[in-house]
N, C-alpha and C positions, 0 to 999 in steps of 0.2 A: 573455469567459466561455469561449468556444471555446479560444482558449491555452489557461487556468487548467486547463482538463480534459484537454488533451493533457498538459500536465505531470506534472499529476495520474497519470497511468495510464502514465507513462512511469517516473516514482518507483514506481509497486506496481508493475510487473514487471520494477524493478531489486532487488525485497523492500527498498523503504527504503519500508517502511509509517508510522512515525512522522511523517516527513517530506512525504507524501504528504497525509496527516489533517491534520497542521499548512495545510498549503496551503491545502485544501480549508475549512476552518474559521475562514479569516485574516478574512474578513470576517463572522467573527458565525457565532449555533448556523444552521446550514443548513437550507434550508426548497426550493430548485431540486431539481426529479426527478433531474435531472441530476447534481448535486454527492452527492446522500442515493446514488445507487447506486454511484459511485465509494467511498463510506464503507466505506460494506456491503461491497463486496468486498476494500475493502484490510482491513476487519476479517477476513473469512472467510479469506483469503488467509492471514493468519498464524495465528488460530488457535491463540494460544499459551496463552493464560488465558481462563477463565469470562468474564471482562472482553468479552475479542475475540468470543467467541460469542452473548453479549446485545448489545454495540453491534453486531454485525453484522445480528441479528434486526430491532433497536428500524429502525434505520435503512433496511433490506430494507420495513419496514412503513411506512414513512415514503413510501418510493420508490412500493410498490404505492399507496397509499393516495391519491396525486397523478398515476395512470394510467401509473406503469412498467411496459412489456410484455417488461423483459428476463430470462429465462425462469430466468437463476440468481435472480432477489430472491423469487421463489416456492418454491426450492429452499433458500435458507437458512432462510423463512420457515418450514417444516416441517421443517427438518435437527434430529434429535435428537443430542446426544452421547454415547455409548455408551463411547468411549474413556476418561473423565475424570470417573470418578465423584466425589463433592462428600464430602470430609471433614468439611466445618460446613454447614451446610444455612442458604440462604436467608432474611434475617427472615421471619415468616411473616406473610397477608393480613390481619391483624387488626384495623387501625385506619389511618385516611387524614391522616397527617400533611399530605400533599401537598408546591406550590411555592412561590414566590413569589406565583405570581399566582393563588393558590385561597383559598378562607374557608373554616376551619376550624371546628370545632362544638364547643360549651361541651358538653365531656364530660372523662371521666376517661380518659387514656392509660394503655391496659392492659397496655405494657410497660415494661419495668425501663429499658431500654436507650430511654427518652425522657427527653428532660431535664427535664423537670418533672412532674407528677402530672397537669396536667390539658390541655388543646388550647388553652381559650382562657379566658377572661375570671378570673374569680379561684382563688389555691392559695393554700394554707397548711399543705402539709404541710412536714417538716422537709427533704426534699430542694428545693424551692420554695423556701425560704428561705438553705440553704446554696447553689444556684444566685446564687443573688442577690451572697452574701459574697463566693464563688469567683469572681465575675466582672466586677463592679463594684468591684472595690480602690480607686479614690477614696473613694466610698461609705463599704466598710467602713471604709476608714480614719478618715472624720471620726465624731467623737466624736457630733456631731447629725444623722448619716445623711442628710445634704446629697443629692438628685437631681441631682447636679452635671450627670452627661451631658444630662439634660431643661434645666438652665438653660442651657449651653452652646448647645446646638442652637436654642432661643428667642435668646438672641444673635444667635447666626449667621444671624437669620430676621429678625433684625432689631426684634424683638420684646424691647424691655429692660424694660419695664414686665412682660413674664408673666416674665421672668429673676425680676427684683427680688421676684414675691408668692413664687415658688418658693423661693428662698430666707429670704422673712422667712419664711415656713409653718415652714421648716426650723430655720432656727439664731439667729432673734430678732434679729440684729443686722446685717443686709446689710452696710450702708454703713460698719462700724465693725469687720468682719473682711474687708472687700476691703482695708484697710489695714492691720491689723495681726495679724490671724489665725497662729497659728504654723503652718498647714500641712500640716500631717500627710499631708494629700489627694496634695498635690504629689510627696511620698517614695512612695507607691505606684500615679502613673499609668502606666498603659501608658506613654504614651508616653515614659517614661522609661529602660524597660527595655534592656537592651545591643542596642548593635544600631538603634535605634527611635528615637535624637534625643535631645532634652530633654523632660521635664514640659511638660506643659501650662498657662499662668500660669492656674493657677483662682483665685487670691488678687486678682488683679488686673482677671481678667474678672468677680467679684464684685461689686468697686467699679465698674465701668464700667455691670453693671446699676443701680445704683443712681445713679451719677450720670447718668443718660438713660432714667431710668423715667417722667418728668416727669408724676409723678400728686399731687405733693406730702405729704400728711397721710395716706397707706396703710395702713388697719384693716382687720382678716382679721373673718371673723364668724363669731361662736360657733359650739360645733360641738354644744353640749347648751343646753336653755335651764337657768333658773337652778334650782339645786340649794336655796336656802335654807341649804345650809352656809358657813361662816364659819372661815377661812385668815388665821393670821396670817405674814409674815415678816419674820425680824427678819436685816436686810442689804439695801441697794439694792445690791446690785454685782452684776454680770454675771449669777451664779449665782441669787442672789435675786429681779433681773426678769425673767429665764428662766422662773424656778417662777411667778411671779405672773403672766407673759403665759399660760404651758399651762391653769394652774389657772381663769383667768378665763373663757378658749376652753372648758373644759369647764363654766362654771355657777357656777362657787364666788366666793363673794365675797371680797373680798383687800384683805388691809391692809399695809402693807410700814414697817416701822420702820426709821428709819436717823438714827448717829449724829452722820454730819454734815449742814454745812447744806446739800449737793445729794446729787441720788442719783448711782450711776455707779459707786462704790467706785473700783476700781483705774484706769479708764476718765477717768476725773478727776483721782484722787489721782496716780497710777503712770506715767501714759504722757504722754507730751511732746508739748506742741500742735503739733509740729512735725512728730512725725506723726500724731494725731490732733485736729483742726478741732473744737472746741468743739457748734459746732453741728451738726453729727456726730450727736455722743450725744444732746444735748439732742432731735432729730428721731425719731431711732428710741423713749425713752423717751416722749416725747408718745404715739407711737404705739400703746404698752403702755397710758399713763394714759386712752387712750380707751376701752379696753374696759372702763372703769369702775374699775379697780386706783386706790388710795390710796394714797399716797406720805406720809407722816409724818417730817421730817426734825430734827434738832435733838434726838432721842430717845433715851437711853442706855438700852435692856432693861437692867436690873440696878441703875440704880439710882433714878427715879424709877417705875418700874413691875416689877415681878420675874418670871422665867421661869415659875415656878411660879402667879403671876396671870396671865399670859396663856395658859397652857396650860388652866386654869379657863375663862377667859372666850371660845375662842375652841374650834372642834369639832375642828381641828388647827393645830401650831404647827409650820413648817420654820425650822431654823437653817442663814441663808446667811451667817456673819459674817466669812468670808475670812480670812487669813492675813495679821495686821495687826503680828505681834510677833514684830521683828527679831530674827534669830538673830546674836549679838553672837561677835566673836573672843575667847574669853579668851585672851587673851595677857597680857604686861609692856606696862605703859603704856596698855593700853586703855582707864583712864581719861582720859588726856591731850587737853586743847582741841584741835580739828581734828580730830577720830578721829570720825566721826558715821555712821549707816545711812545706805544712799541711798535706803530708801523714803521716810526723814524729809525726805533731802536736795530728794527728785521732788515729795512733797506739798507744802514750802515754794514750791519754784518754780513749782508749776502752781497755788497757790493765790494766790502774792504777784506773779510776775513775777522775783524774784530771788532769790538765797543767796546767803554769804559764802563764797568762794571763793579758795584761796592763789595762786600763781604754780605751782607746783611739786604736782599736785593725782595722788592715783595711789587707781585703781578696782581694789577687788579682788572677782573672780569673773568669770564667765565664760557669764552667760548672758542672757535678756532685760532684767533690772533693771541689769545692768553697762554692757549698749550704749547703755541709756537715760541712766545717770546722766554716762557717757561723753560721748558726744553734748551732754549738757548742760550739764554744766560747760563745754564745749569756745567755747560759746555768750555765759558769763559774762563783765564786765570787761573792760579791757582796750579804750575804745571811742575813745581820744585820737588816734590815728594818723593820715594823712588817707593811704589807700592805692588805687592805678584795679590793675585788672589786665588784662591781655588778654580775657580770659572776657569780662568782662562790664560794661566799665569803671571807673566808680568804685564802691568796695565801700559797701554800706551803713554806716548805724551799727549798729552789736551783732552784724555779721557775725562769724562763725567766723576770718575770714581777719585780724583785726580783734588776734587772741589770740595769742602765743607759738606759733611751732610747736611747741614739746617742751612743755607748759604739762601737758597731761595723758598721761596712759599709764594702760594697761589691764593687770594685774598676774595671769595665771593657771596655779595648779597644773597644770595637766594639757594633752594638747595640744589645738590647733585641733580635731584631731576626736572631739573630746568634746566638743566646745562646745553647750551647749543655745542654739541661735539661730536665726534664720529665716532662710532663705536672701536672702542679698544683704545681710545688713547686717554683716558682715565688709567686705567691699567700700565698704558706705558709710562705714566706722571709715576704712579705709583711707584712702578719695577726701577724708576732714574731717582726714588728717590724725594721726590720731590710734596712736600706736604700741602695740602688743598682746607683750607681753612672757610667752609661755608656758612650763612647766615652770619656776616658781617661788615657793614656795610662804612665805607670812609666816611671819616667827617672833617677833616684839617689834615693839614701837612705842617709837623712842627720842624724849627729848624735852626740852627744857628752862627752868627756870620755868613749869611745867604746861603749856607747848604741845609739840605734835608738832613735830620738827627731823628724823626721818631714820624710816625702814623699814630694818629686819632683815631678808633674804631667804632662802632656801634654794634652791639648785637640785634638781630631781625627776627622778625617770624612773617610767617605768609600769611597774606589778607587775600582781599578777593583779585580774582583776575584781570589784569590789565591789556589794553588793545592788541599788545602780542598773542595771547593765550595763556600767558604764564602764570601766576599768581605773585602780585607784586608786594615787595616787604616791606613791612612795618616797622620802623626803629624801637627798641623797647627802652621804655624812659628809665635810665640810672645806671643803664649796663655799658657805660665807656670805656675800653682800655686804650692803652699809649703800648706800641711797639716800638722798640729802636730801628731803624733802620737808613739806609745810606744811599741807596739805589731804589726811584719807582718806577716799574715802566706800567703805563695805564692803555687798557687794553681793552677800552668802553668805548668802541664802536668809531665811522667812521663817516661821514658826509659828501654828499657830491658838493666840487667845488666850481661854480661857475662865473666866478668872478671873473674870467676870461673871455667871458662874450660880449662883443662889444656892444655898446649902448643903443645905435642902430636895431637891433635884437634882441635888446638885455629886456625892452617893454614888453614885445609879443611872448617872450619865451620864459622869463623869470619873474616868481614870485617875490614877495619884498623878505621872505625869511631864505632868500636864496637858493630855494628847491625848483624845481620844473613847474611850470604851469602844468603839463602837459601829465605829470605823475608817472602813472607805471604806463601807458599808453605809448604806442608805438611814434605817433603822427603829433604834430604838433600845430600852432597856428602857422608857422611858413610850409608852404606846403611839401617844400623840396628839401625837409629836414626832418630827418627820424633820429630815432632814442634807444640805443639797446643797452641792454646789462644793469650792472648797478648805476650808475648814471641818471637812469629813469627808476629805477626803483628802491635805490638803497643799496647797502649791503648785502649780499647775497654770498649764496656757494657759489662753486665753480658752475655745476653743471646746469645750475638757475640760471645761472647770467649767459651759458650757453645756448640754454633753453629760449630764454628770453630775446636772445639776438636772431636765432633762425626764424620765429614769428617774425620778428622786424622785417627779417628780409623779405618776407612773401608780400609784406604791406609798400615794401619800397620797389619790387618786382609790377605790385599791383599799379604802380603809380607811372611808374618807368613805361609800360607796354602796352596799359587799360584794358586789361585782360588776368583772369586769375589763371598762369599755368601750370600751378602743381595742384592737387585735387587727393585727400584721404581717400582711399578705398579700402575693404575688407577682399584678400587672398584667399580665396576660397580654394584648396586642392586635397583630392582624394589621396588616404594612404589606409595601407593595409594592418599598418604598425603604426605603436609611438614610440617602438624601442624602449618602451621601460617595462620593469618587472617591478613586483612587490619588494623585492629585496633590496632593490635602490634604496627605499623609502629608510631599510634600518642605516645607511652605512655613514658614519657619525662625523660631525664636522672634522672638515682639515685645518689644522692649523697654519697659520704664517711664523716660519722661521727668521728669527731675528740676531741680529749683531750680539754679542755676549756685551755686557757692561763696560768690560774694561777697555774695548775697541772700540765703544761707542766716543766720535768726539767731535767737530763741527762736520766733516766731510765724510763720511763715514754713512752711507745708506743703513738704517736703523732694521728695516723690512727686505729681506732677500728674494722672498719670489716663491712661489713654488715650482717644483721639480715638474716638468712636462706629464710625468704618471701622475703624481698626484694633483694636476688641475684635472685631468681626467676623472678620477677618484673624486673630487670635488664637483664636475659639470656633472657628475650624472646623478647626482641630490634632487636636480631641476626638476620639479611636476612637471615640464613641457605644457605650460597651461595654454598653448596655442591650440592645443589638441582639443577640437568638440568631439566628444560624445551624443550623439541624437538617435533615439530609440524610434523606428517606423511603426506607426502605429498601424498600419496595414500589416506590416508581419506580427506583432507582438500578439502573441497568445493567453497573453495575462497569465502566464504562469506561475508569477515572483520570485522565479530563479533567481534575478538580478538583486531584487530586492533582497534576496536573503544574502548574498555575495557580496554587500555593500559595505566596503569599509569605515564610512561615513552618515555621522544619524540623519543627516538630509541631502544626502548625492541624491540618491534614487527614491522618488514620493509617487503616492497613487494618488494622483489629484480629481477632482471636478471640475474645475476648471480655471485657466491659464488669463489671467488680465492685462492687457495693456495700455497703452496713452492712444491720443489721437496718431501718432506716428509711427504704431506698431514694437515703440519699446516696450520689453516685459518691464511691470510693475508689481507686479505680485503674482498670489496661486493661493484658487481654497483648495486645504486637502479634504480628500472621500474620507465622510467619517464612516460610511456603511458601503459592503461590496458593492450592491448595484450603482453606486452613485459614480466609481469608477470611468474615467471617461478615457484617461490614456496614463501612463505609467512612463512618467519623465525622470530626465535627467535635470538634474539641479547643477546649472555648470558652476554657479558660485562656489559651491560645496566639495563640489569633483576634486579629486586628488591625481585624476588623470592615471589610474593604477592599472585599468583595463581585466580588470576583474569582472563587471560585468561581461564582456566580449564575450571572454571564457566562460561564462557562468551559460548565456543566451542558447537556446536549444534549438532556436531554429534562425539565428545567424539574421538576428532584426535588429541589429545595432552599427550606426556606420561610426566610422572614426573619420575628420576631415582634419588639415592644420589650416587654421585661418590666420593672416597675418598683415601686418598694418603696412601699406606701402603708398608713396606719393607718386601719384602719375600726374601725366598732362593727361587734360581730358578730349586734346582733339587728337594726338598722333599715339597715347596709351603709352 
């Protein structure tokens, strides 16, 4: 210790003050009489900012306070500044955010320049809630406002079974988007951002809750008891068990019509056992049919029972009936054998085990139904050979490896990055095999004696952008080729089909090109008839159209009761910790272990899971961006400890002052371009990495740590 202080005082009155503080503070905030008056005077010593004047005070106070009798920490202690009068004046004493280590008081924050409306336990004003948007980007991103950081942190704690309810609470289907979910979440985590790594696999630490939740048959409990109202919906698929599990949680009885013989819609029909496990779906739907939901299959609304009778018989009616009618190429020859959808081509195979399938087989489009139908054909035929490989020995029967390597190709207008896909199955196109031929666009289907012989091409370039976002292609005049080919499956998109609703309704509710009056809107002109999923909006992912059907039901709950009973709030709760260290931040993506090649074949799970330790290893990558950081401007001594501690070029700013809307949301910040103009020294939550390096860096413990978290209440019983 005796060095460390000779050094110390050897540095201040060489004036290397910085360097001096660095020393002195290398082991932790300082608490030795001895080290706290070496502070103090290298602070007074320079004297250059407001900063050096309070850390020199705070720490002079620190010194007395532990029986320093050395006669300057009494002199700073009372030293006024008269030289340096203050252009922004100090936040002022009005309200005790506090540190880390203090409890806060369930009251309202009486100023603008706090990040939320209230200290602690619940908000819901509009600054509360865009706090929530602005900071949690997983969150906002997903369509079902997934608690992803609270499931991630239950991982990491070991805890997969509380992962597993947080999510089924959330988005209905755990175990059936930790494998197939389009991801949205993934495109805007932190930890993606430049700079910061890769995303965080939240797709994958999903599934990992679920397969290590080992609680078997998992039923959430109502959250109203029963209403005596009566819900019908006509659609099992995604969208439609979604509305039937919310509706059920709130009291309402439910009936669910569907017109084939299981429920699941596209979960069944659409997606390839290969990557999704039959008994999957079947588990999580059980789990719906126990809150008492009625499942009715084998039922066509339209024609042994009519829209207009069930809208009668039932107190409201939601239509989930999905996007079932193929949007066809007219081209030349699109009549011609071998020309087929690949929705038809997916529901034959996941219904039969097999399709009829050419040599020469080409997918056109370019987004989740293309990789599928891709994939699958890739799968077909072809099982005479007897082949071993290095991988993995001898290959199965009905392996992929099994098939022609040029057998299939993926045929698309526009380029790779326009591709509507989920990350990493480009890569698995690739690893099966499979060639992706972009910037080419169909123009005829040639063919002869009514079967398809050859595809017309055109090659493209990107012109400007079309209503999607995307940038839509050009044909370039003279660049035609002819492929051969014997098999097409077309994989361009798909329409709602409502030519099922009787004429009675077909005026108020359908337009003349056959889409919804109503659009993506929940409510329509009969009033006892809602819209969820793609149905109302088109084509969608999974977890959009699950997204889109819990909205419905608050609009169909609102209709049902005339009363709004769930209500957003912000969860304001004190912690002392966020449980992460810096060293989280290096430890490098995990990857998903996958099936070798030669194993791969229609039924064959492609994606194994990860091992219990490493979703662990993986959940703690998580920023925990639940986690506020809020500096007390009452404690803060302007020292820029923190500042100097900041891993990021705009976590921690000395501003002048903090802007907001008429409603108290932050809108911006000008920063202090001169010390006096210094008003308070913020945290920038957008920018935070949530590392808690300032905490540690803070001398005098003015930094609280809270988790704020997005939760639906009723607003009369909480």
């Amino acid at each position: 210790m005796q060095k460390l202080l000779v050094q110390a005082q050897a540095l201040i009155d060489a004036e290397q003050i910085e360097e001096a503080v660095a020393l002195l503070c290398d082991a932790g905030v300082p608490t030795e009489t001895a080290v706290c008056e070496l502070i103090a005077t290298a602070y007074q010593r320079r004297s250059a900012t407001r900063g050096d004047t309070f850390a020199a005070k705070v720490f002079a106070q620190r010194a007395l306070a532990q029986g320093s009798r050395l006669p300057l920490m009494a002199k700073i202690v009372a030293a006024r500044r008269q030289d340096q009068p203050l252009q922004a004046g100090v936040q002022p004493q009005t309200y005790h955010l506090g540190g880390w280590n203090e409890q806060r008081q369930e009251m309202a924050a009486p100023l603008a320049s706090c990040a939320l409306s209230r200290l602690l336990g619940r908000a819901d004003q509009p600054k509360d809630l865009a706090w929530l948007e602005q900071n949690i980007p997983c969150q906002k991103a997903c369509p079902a406002a997934t608690d992803i950081p609270d499931y991630l942190a239950a991982i990491f704690a070991g805890r997969h079974a509380d992962a597993y309810r947080i999510n089924l609470r959330d988005n209905v289907f755990p175990a059936v988007l930790g494998r197939v979910c389009a991801r949205p979440c993934e495109a805007e985590c932190r930890h993606g951002w430049d700079g910061l790594g890769d995303s965080v696999a939240i797709c994958f630490s999903k599934r990992a809750a679920a397969d290590y939740q080992d609680q078997g048959l998992v039923v959430l409990d109502p959250w109203f008891a029963a209403s005596g109202k009566r819900v019908a919906i006509v659609g099992a698929g995604v969208a439609g068990l979604a509305a039937a599990r919310q509706l059920a949680l709130l009291g309402h009885q439910v009936r669910v019509y569907e017109k084939h013989h299981q429920p699941g819609g596209m979960l069944n029909q659409g997606i390839p056992v290969f990557r999704l496990p039959r008994e999957i779906i079947d588990q999580e739907i059980a789990q719906i049919v126990a809150l008492g939901v009625e499942i009715i299959c084998n039922t066509c609304i339209g024609e042994s029972l009519s829209l207009t009778e069930l809208a009668a018989e039932y107190d409201a009616v939601v239509l989930a009936a999905g996007t079932l009618r193929p949007n066809h190429l007219d081209l030349p020859g699109k009549e011609l054998a071998g020309v087929r959808h690949g929705l038809d081509f997916l529901l034959e195979v996941n219904t039969t085990g097999r399709a009829e399938v050419g040599e020469k087989v080409v997918v056109i489009g370019g987004g989740f139904t293309a990789m599928d139908c891709a994939r699958t054909a890739r799968r077909l035929g072809g099982a005479t050979l007897q082949l071993e490989t290095e991988e993995a020995g001898p290959v199965a029967a009905g392996s992929i490896l099994r098939m022609p390597q040029d057998q299939v190709k993926v045929m698309y207008r526009r380029s790779v990055e326009e591709m509507l896909v989920t990350p990493g199955e480009l890569e698995e196109l690739a690893h099966e095999q499979i060639p992706l031929h972009c910037m080419v666009a169909p123009r005829a289907f040639v063919g002869e004696k009514g079967r398809i012989t050859a595809m017309r091409f055109v090659r493209t370039e990107l012109g400007q952008p079309d209503a999607s976002g995307r940038r839509r292609p050009v044909e370039i005049s003279g660049s035609e080729v002819e492929i051969p080919v014997d098999t097409v499956l077309l994989a361009t998109g798909q329409v709602p089909d409502t030519r099922w609703i009787d004429a009675n309704l077909r005026r108020q509710l359908v337009q003349e090109d056959g889409w919804l009056k109503s659009g993506a809107a929940h409510s329509t002109a009969q009033e006892n008839i809602f819209v969820a999923g793609d149905f109302a909006t088109g084509a969608w992912s999974l977890i959009q159209a699950i997204g889109h059907a819990k909205e419905c039901v608050r609009v169909v709950d609102r209709f049902l009761t005339g009363t709004d009973r769930l209500k957003d709030v912000a969860q304001i709760e004190d912690v002392t910790d966020s449980g992460r260290i810096r060293e989280m931040d290096a430890v490098p993506l995990q990857r998903m272990p996958t099936t070798p090649l030669a194993r791969r074949d229609l039924m064959t799970e492609v994606d194994l899971g990860f091992s219990a330790e490493t979703s662990g290893d993986e959940a703690q990558r998580c920023y925990q961006c639940h986690f506020k950081y809020e500096i007390d401007s009452d404690k803060c001594i302007y020292c820029d400890w923190c500042v100097k501690a900041k891993p990021r070029p705009e976590c921690i700013l000395k501003i002048k002052s903090l802007h907001h809307d008429a409603n108290g949301r932050l809108t911006g910040w000008k920063i202090a371009r001169k010390v006096d103009e210094v008003s308070q020294v913020w945290i920038n939550q957008a920018d935070c990495i949530r590392c808690g390096a300032c905490v540690a860096a803070c001398p005098v413990d003015a930094i609280s740590i809270q988790k704020v978290s997005l939760h639906a209440v009723c607003p009369v019983t909480g």
